[in-house]
N, C-alpha and C positions, 0 to 999 in steps of 0.2 A: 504494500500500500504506500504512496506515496501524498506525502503531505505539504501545502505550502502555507506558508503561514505569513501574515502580514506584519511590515516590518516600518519604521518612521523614515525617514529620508532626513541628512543631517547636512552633506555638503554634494554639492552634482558634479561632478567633470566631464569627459568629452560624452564616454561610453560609460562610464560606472559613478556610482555611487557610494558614498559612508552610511551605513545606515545601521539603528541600532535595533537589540532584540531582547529584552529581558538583561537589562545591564553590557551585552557585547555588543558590539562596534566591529564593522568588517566593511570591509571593502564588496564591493556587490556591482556584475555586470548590470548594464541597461539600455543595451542596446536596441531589445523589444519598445521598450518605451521613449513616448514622442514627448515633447515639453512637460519633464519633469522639473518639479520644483523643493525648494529645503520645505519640508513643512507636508509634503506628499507623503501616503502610505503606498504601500505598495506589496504584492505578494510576490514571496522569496521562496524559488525554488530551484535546488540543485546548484545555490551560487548565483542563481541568473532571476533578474528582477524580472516577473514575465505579466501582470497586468495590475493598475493603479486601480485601487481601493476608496471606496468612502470610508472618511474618517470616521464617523461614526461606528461605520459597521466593523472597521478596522479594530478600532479601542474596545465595541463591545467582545469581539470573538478573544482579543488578548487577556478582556478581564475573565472570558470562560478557561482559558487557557491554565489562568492563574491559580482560579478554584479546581481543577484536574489536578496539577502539581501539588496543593496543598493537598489534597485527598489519597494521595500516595503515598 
């Protein structure tokens, strides 16, 4: 099964991105995506940013993410 999960956008460059996940910071391809911006979410798979996200929907799936982790 393969999972993507959405990630904040911190600084943009040509093709990638800084973006963080649960406290890490990584470097992340973007070359799928057209006018991104600092302040975009985005889903992160395999390294490669491959479709921008509403924020909303973005922050609500990370706070489910958060209650999975703590129930572990």
């Amino acid at each position: 099964m393969c999972i993507a999960v959405p990630v904040k956008v911190l600084s943009v460059y040509e093709n990638e991105a800084l973006i963080e996940f649960s406290g890490i910071k990584k470097k992340v391809n973007t070359s799928l995506i057209d006018n991104l911006k600092v302040g975009d979410y985005v889903l992160l798979h395999a390294g490669c940013a491959i479709e921008k996200v509403d924020k909303y929907k973005a922050e609500e799936t990370l706070k489910l993410f958060n209650i999975i982790s703590e129930e572990m």
